[in-house]
PDB file of N, CA, C, O and CB in Angstrom:
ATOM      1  N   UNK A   1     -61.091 -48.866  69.957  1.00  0.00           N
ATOM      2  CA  UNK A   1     -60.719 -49.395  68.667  1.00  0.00           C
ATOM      3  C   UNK A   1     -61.627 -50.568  68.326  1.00  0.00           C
ATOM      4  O   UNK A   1     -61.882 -51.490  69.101  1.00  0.00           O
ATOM      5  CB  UNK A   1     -59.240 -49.818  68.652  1.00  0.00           C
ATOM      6  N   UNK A   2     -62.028 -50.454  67.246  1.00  0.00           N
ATOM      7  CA  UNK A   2     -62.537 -51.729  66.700  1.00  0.00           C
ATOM      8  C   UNK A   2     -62.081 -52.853  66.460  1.00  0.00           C
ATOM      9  O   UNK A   2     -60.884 -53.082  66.635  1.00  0.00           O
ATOM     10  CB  UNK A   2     -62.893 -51.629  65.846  1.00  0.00           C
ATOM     11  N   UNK A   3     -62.844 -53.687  66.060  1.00  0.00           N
ATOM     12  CA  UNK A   3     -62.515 -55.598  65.524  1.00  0.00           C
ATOM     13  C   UNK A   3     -61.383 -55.055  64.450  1.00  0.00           C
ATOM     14  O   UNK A   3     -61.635 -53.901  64.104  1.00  0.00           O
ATOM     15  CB  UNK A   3     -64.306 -56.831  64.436  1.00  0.00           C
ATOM     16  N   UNK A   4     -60.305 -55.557  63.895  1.00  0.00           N
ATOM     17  CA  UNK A   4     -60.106 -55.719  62.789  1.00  0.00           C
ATOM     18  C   UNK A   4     -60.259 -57.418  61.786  1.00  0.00           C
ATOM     19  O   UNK A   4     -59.587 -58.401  62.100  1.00  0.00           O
ATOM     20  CB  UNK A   4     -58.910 -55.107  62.915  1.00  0.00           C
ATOM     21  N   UNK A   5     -60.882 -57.419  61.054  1.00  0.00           N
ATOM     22  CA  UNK A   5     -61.081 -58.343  60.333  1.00  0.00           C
ATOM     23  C   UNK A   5     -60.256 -58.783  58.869  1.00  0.00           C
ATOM     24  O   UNK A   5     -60.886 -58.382  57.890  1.00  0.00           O
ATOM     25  CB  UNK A   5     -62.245 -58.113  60.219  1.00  0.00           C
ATOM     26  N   UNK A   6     -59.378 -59.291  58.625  1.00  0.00           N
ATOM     27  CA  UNK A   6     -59.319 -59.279  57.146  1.00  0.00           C
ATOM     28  C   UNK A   6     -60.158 -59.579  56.003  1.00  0.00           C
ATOM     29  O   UNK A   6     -61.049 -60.426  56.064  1.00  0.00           O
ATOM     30  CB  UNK A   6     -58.566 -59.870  56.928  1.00  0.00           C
ATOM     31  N   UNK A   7     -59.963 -59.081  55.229  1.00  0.00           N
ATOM     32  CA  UNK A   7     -60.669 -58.724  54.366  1.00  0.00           C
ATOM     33  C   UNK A   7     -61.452 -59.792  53.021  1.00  0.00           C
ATOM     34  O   UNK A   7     -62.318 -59.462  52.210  1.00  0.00           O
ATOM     35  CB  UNK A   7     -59.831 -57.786  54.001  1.00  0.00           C
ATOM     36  N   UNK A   8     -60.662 -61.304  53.219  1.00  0.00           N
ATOM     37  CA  UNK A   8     -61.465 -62.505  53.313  1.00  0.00           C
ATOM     38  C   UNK A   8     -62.484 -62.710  53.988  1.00  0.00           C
ATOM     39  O   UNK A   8     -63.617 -62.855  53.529  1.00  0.00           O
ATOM     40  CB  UNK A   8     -60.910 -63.338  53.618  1.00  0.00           C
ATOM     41  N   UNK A   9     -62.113 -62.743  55.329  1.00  0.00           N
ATOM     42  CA  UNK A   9     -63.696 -62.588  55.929  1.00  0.00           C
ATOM     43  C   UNK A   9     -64.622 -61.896  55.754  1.00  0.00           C
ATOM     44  O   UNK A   9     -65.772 -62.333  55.721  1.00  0.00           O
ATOM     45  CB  UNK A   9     -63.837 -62.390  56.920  1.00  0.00           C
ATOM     46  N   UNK A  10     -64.324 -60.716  55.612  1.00  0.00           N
ATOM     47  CA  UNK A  10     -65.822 -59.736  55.337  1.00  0.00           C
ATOM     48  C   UNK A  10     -66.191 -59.850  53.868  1.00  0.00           C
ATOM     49  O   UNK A  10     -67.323 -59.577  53.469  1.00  0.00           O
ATOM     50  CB  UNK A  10     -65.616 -57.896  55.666  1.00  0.00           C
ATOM     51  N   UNK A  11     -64.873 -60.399  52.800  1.00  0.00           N
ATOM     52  CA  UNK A  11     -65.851 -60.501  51.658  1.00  0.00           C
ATOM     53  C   UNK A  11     -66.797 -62.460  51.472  1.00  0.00           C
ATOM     54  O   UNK A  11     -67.854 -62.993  51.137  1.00  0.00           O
ATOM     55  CB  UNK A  11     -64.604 -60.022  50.049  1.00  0.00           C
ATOM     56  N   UNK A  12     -65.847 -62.666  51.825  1.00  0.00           N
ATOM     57  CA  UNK A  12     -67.070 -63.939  52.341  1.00  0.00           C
ATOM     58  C   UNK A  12     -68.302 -64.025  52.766  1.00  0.00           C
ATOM     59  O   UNK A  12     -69.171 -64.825  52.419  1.00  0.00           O
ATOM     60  CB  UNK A  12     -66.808 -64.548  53.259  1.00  0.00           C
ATOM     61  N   UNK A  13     -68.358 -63.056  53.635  1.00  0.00           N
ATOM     62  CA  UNK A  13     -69.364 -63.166  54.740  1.00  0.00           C
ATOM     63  C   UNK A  13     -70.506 -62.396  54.236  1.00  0.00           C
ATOM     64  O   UNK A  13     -71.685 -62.665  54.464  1.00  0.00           O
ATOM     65  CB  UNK A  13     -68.855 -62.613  56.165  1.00  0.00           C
ATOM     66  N   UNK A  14     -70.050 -61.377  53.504  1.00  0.00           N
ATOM     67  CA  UNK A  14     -70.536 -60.352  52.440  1.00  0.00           C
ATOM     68  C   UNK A  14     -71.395 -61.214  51.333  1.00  0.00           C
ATOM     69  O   UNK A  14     -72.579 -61.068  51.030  1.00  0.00           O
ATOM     70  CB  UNK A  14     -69.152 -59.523  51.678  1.00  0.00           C
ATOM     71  N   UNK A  15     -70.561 -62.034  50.888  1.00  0.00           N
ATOM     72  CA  UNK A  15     -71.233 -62.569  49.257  1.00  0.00           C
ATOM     73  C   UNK A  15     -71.888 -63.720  49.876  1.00  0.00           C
ATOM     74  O   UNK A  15     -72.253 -64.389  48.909  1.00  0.00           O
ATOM     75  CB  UNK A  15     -69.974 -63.116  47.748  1.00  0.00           C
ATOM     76  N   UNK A  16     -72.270 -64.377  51.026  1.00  0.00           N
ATOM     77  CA  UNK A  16     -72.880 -64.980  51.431  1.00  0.00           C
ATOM     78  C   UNK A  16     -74.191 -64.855  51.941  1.00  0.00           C
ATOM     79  O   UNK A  16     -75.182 -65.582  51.885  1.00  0.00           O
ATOM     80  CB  UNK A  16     -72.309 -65.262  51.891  1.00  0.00           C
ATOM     81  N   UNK A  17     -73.909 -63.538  52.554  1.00  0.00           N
ATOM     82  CA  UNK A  17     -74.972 -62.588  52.875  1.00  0.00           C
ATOM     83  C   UNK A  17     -76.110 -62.245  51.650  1.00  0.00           C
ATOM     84  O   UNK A  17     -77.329 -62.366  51.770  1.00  0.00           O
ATOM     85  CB  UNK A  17     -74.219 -61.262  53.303  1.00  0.00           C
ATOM     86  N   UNK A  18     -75.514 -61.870  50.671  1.00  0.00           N
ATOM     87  CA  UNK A  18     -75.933 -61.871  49.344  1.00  0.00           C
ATOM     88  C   UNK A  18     -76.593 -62.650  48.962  1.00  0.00           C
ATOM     89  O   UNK A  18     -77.778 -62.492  48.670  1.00  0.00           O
ATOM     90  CB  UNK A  18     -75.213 -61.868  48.608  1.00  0.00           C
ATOM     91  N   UNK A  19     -75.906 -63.747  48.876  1.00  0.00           N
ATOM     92  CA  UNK A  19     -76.406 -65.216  47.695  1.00  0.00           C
ATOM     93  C   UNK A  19     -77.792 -65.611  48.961  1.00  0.00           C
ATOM     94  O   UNK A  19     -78.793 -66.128  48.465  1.00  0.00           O
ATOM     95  CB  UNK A  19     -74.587 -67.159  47.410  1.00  0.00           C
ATOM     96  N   UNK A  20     -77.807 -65.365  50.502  1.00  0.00           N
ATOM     97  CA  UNK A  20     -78.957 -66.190  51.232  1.00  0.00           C
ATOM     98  C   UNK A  20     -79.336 -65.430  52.291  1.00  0.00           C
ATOM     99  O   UNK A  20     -79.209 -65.690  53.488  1.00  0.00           O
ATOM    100  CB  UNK A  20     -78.572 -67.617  51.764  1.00  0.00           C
ATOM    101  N   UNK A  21     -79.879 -64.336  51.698  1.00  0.00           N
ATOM    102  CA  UNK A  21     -79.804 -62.913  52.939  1.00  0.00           C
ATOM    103  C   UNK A  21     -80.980 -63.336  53.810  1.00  0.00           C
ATOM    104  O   UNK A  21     -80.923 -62.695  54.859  1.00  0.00           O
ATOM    105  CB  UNK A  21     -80.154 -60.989  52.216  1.00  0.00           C
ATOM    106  N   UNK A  22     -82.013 -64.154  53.789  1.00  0.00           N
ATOM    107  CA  UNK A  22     -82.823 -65.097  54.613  1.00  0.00           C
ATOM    108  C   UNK A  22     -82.945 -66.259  55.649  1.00  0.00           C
ATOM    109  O   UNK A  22     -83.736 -66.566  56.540  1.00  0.00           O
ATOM    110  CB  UNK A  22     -83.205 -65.435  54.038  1.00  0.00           C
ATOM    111  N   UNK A  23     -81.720 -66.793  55.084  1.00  0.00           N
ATOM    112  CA  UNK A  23     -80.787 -67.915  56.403  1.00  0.00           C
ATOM    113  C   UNK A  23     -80.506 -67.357  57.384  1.00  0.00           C
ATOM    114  O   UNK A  23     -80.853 -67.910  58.428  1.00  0.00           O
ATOM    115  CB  UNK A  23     -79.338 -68.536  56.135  1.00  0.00           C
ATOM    116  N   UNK A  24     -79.927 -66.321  57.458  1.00  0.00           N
ATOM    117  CA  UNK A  24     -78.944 -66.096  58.383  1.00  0.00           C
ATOM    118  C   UNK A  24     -79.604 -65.414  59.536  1.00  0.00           C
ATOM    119  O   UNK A  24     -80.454 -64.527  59.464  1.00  0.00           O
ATOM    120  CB  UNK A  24     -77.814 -65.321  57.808  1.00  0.00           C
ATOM    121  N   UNK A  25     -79.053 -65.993  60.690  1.00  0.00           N
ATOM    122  CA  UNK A  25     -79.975 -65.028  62.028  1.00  0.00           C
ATOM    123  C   UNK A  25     -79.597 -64.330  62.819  1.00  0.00           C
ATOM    124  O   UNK A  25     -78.507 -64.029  62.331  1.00  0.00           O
ATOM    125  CB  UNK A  25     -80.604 -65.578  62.949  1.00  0.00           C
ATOM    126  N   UNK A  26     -79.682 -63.673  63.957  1.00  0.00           N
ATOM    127  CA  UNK A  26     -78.677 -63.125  64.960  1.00  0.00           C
ATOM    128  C   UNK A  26     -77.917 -63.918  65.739  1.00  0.00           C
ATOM    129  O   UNK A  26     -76.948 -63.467  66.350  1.00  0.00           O
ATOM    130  CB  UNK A  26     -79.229 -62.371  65.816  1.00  0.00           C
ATOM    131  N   UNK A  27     -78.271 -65.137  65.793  1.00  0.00           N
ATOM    132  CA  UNK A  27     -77.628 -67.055  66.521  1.00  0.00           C
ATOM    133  C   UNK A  27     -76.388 -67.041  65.801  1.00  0.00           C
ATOM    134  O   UNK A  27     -76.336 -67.059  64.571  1.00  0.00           O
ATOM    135  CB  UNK A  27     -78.733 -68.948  65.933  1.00  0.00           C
ATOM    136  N   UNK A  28     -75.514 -67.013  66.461  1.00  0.00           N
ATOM    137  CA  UNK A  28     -73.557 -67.651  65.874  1.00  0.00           C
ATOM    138  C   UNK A  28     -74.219 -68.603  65.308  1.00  0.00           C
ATOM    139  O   UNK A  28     -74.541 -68.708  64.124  1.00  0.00           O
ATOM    140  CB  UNK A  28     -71.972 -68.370  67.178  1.00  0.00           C
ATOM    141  N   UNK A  29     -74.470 -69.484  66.413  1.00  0.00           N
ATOM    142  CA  UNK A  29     -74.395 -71.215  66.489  1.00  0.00           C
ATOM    143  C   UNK A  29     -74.856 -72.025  65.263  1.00  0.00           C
ATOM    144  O   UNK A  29     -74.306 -73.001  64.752  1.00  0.00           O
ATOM    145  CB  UNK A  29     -75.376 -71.794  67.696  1.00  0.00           C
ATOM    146  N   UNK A  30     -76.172 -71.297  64.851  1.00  0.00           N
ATOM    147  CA  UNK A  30     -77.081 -71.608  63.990  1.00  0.00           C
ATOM    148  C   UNK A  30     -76.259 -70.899  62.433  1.00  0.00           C
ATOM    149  O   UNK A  30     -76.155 -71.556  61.397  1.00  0.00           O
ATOM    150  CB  UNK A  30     -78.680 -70.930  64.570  1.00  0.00           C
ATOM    151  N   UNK A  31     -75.798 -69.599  62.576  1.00  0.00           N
ATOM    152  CA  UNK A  31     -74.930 -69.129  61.005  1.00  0.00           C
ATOM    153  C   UNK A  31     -73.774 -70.405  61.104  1.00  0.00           C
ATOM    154  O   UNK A  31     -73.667 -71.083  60.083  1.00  0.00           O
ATOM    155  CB  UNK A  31     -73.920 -67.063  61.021  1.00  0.00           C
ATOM    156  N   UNK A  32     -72.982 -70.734  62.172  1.00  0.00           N
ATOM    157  CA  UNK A  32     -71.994 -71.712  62.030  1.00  0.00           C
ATOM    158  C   UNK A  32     -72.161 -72.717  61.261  1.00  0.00           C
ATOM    159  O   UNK A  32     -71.332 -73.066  60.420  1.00  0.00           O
ATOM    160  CB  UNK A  32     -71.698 -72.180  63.039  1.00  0.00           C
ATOM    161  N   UNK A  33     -73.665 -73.495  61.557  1.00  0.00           N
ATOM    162  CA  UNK A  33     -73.617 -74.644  61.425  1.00  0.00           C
ATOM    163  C   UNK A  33     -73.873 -74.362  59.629  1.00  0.00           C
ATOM    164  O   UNK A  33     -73.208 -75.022  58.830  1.00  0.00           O
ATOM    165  CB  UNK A  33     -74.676 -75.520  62.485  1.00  0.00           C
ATOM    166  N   UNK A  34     -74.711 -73.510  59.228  1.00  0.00           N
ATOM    167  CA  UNK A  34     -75.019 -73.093  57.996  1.00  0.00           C
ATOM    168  C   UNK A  34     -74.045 -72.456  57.291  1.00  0.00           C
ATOM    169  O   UNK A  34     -74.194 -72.264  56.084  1.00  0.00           O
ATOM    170  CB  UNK A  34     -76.006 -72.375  58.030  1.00  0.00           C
ATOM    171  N   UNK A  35     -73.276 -72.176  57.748  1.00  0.00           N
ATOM    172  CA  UNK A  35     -71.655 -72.039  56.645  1.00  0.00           C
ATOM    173  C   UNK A  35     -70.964 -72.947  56.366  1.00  0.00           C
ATOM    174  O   UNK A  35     -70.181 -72.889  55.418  1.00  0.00           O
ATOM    175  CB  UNK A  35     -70.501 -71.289  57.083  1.00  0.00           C
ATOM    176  N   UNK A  36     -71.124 -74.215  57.293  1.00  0.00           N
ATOM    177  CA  UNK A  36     -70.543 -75.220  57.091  1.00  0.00           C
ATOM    178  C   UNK A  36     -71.370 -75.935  56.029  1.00  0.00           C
ATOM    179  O   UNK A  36     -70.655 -76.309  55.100  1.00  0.00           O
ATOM    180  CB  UNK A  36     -70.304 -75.861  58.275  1.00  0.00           C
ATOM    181  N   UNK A  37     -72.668 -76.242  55.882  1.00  0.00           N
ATOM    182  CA  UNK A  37     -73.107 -76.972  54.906  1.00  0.00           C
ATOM    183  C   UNK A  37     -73.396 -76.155  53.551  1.00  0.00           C
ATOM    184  O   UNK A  37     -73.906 -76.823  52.651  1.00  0.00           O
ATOM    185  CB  UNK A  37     -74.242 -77.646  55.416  1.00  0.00           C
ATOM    186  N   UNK A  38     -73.067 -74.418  53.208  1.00  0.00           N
ATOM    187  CA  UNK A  38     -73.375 -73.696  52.186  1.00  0.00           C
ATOM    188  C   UNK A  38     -71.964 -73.943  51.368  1.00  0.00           C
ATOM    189  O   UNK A  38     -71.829 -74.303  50.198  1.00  0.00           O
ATOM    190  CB  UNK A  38     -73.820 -72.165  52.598  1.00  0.00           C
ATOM    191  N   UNK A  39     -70.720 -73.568  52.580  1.00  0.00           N
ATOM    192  CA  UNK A  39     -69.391 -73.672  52.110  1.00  0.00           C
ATOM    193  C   UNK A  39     -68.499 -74.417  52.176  1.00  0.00           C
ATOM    194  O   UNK A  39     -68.935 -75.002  53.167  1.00  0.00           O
ATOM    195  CB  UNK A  39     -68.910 -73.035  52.330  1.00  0.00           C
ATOM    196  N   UNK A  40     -67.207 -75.134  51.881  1.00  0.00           N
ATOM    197  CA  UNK A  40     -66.372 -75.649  51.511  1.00  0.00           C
ATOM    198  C   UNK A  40     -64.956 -75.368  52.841  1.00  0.00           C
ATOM    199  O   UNK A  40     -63.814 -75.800  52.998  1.00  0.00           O
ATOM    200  CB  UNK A  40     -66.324 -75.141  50.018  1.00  0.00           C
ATOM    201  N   UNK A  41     -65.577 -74.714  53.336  1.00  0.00           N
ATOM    202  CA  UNK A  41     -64.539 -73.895  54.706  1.00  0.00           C
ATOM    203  C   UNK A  41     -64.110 -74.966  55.569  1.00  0.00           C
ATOM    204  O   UNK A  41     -64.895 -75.463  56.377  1.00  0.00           O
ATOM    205  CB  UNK A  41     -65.449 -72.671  55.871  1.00  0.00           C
ATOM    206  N   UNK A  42     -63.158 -75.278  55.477  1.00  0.00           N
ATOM    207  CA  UNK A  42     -62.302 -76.743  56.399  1.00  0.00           C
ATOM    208  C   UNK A  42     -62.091 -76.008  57.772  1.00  0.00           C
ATOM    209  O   UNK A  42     -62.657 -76.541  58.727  1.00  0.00           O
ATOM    210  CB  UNK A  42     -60.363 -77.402  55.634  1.00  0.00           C
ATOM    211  N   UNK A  43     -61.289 -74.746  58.050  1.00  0.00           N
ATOM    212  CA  UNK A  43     -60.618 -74.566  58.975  1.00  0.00           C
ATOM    213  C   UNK A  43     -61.898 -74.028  60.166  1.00  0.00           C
ATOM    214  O   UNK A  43     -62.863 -73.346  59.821  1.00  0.00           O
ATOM    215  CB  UNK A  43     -59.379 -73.599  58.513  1.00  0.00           C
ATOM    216  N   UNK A  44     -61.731 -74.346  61.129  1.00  0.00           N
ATOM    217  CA  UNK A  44     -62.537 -74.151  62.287  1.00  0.00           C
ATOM    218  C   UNK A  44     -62.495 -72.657  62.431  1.00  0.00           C
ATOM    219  O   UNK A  44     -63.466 -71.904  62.355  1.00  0.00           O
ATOM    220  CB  UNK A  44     -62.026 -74.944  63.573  1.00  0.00           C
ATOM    221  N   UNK A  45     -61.361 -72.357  62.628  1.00  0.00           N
ATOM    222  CA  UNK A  45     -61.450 -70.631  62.902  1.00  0.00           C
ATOM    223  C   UNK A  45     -62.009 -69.554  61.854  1.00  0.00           C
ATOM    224  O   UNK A  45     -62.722 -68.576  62.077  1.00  0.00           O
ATOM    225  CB  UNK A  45     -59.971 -70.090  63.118  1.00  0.00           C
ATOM    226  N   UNK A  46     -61.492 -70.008  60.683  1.00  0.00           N
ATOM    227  CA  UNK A  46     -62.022 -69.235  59.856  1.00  0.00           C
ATOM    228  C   UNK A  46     -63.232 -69.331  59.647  1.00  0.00           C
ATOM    229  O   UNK A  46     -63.676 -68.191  59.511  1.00  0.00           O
ATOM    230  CB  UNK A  46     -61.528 -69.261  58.926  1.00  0.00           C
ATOM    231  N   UNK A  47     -64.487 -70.533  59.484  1.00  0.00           N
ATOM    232  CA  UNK A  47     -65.770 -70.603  59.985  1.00  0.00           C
ATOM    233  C   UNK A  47     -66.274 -69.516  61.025  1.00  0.00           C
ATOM    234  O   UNK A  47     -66.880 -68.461  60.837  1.00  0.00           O
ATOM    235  CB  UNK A  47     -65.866 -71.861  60.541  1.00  0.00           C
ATOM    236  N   UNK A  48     -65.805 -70.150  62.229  1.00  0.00           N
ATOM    237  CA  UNK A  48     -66.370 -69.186  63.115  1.00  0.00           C
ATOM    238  C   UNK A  48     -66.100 -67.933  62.802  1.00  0.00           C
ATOM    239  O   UNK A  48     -67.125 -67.252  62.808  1.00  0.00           O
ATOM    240  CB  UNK A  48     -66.014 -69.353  64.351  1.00  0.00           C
ATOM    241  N   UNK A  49     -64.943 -67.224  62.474  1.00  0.00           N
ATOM    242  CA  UNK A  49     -64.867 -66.084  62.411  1.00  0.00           C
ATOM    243  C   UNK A  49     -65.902 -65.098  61.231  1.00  0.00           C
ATOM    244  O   UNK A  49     -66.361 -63.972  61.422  1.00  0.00           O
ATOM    245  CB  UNK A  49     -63.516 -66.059  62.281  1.00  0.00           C
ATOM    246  N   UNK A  50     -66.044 -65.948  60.052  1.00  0.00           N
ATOM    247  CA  UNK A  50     -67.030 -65.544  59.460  1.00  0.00           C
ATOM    248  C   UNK A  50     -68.758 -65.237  60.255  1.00  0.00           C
ATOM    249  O   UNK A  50     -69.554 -64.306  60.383  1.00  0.00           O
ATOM    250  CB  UNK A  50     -66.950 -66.534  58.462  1.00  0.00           C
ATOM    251  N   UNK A  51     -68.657 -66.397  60.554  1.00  0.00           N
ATOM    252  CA  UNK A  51     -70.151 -66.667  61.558  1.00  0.00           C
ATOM    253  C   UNK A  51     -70.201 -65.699  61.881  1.00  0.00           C
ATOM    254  O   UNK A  51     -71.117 -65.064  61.359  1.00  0.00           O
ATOM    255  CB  UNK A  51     -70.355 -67.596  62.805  1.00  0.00           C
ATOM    256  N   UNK A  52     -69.402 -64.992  62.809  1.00  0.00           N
ATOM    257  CA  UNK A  52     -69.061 -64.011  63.857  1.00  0.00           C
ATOM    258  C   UNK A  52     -69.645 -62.845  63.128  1.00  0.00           C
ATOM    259  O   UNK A  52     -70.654 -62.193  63.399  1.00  0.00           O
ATOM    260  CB  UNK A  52     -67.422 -63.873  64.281  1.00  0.00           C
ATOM    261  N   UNK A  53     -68.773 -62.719  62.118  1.00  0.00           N
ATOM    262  CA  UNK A  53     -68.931 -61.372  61.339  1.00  0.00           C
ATOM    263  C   UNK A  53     -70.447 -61.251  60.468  1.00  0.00           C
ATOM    264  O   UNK A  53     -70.872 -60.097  60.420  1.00  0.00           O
ATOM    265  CB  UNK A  53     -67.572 -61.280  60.187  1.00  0.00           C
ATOM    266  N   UNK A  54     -71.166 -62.128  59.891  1.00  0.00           N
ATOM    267  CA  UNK A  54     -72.618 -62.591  59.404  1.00  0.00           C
ATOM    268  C   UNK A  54     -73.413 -61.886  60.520  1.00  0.00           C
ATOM    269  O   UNK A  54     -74.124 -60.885  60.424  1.00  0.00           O
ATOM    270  CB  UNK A  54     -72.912 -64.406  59.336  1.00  0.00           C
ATOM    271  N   UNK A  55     -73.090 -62.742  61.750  1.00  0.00           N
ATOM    272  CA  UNK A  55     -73.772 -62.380  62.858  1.00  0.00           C
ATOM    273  C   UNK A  55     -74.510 -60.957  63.330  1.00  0.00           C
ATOM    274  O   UNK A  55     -75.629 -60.511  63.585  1.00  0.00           O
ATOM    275  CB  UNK A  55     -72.941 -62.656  63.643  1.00  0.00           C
ATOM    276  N   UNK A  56     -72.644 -60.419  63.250  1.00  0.00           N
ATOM    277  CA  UNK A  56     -72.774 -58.524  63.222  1.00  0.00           C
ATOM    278  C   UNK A  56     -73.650 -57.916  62.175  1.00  0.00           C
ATOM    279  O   UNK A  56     -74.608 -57.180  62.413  1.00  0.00           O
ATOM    280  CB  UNK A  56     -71.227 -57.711  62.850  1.00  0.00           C
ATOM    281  N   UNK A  57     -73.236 -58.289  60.995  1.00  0.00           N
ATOM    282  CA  UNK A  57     -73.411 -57.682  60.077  1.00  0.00           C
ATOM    283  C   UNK A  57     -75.973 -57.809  60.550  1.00  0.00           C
ATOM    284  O   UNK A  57     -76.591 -56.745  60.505  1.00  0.00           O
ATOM    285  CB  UNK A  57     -72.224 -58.686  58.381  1.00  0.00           C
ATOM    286  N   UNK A  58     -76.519 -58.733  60.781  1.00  0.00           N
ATOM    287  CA  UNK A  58     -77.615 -59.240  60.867  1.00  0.00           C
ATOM    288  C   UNK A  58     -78.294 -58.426  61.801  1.00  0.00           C
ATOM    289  O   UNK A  58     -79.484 -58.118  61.878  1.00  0.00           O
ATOM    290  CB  UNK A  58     -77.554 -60.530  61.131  1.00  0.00           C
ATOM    291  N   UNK A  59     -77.260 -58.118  62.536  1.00  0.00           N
ATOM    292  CA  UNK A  59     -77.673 -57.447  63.845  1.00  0.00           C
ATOM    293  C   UNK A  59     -77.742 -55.982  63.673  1.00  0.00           C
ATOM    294  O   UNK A  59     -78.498 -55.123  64.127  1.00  0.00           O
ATOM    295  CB  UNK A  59     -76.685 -57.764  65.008  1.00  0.00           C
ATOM    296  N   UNK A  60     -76.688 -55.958  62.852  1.00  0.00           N
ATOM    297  CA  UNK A  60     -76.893 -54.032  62.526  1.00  0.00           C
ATOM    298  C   UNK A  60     -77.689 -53.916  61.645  1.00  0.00           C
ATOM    299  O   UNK A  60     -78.542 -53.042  61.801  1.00  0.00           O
ATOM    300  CB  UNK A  60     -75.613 -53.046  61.938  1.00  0.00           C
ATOM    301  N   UNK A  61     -77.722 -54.768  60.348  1.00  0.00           N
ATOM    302  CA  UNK A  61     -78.917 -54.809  59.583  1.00  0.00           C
ATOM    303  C   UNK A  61     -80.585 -54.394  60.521  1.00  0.00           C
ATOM    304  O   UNK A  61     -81.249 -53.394  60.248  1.00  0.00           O
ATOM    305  CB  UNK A  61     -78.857 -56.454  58.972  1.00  0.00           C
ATOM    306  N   UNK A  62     -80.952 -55.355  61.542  1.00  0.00           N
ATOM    307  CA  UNK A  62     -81.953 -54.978  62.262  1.00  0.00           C
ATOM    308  C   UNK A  62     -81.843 -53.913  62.463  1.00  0.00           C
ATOM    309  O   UNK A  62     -82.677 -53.192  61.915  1.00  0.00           O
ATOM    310  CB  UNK A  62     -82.178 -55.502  63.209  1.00  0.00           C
ATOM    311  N   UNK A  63     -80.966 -53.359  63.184  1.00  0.00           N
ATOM    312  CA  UNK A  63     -81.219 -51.819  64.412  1.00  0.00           C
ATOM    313  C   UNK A  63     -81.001 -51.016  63.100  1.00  0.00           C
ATOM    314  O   UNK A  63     -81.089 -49.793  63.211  1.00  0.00           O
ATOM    315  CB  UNK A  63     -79.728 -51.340  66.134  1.00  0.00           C
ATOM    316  N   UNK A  64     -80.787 -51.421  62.135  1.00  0.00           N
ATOM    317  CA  UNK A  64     -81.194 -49.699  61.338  1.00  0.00           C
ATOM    318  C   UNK A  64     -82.755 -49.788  60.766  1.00  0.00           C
ATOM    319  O   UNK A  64     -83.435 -48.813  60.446  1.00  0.00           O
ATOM    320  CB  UNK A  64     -79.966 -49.262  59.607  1.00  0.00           C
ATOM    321  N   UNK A  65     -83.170 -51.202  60.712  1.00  0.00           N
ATOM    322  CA  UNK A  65     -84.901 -51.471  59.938  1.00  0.00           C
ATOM    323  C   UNK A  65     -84.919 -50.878  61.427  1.00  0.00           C
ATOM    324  O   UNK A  65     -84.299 -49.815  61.410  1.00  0.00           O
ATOM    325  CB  UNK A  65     -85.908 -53.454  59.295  1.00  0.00           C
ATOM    326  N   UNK A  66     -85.309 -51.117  62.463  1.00  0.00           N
ATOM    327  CA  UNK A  66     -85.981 -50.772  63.612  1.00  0.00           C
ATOM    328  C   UNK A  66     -86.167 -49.185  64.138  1.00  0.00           C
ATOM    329  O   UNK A  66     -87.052 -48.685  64.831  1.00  0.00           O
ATOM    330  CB  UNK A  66     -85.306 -51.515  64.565  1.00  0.00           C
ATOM    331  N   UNK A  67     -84.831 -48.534  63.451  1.00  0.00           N
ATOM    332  CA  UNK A  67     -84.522 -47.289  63.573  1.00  0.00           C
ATOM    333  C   UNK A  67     -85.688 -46.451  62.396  1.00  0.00           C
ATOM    334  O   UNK A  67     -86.402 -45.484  62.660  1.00  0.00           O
ATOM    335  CB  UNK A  67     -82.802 -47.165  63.282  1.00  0.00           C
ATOM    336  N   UNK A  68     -85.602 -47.031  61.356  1.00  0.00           N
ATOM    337  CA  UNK A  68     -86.578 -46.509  59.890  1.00  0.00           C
ATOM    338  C   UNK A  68     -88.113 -46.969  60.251  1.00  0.00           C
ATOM    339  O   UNK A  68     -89.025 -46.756  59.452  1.00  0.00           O
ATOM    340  CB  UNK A  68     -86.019 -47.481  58.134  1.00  0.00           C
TER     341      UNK A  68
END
């Protein structure tokens, strides 16, 4: 079974992806720190959890360019 995520997070992480599809790297640490200064996101978990999901999303982005 997979992650389940709600669906705040992935559209967050989504329209963020969007608005700065160049920031973001395969590094948590480094999307963390850069969600914190793009967004308004107080709560610790929900940060990271976005991060998290940016992260994925960066990473599968690659392995399909790498695949083409």
């Amino acid at each position: 079974m997979g992650k389940v995520r709600p669906s705040y997070i992935k559209n967050t992480a989504r329209r963020l992806l969007e608005l700065y599809p160049d920031k973001f790297t395969t590094d948590f640490n480094q999307n963390k720190k850069l969600i914190s200064e793009l967004t308004n996101i107080t709560s610790k978990r929900v940060r990271n959890r976005v991060a998290g999901y940016i992260t994925r999303l960066v990473k599968l982005r690659q392995r399909e360019e790498a695949q083409q």
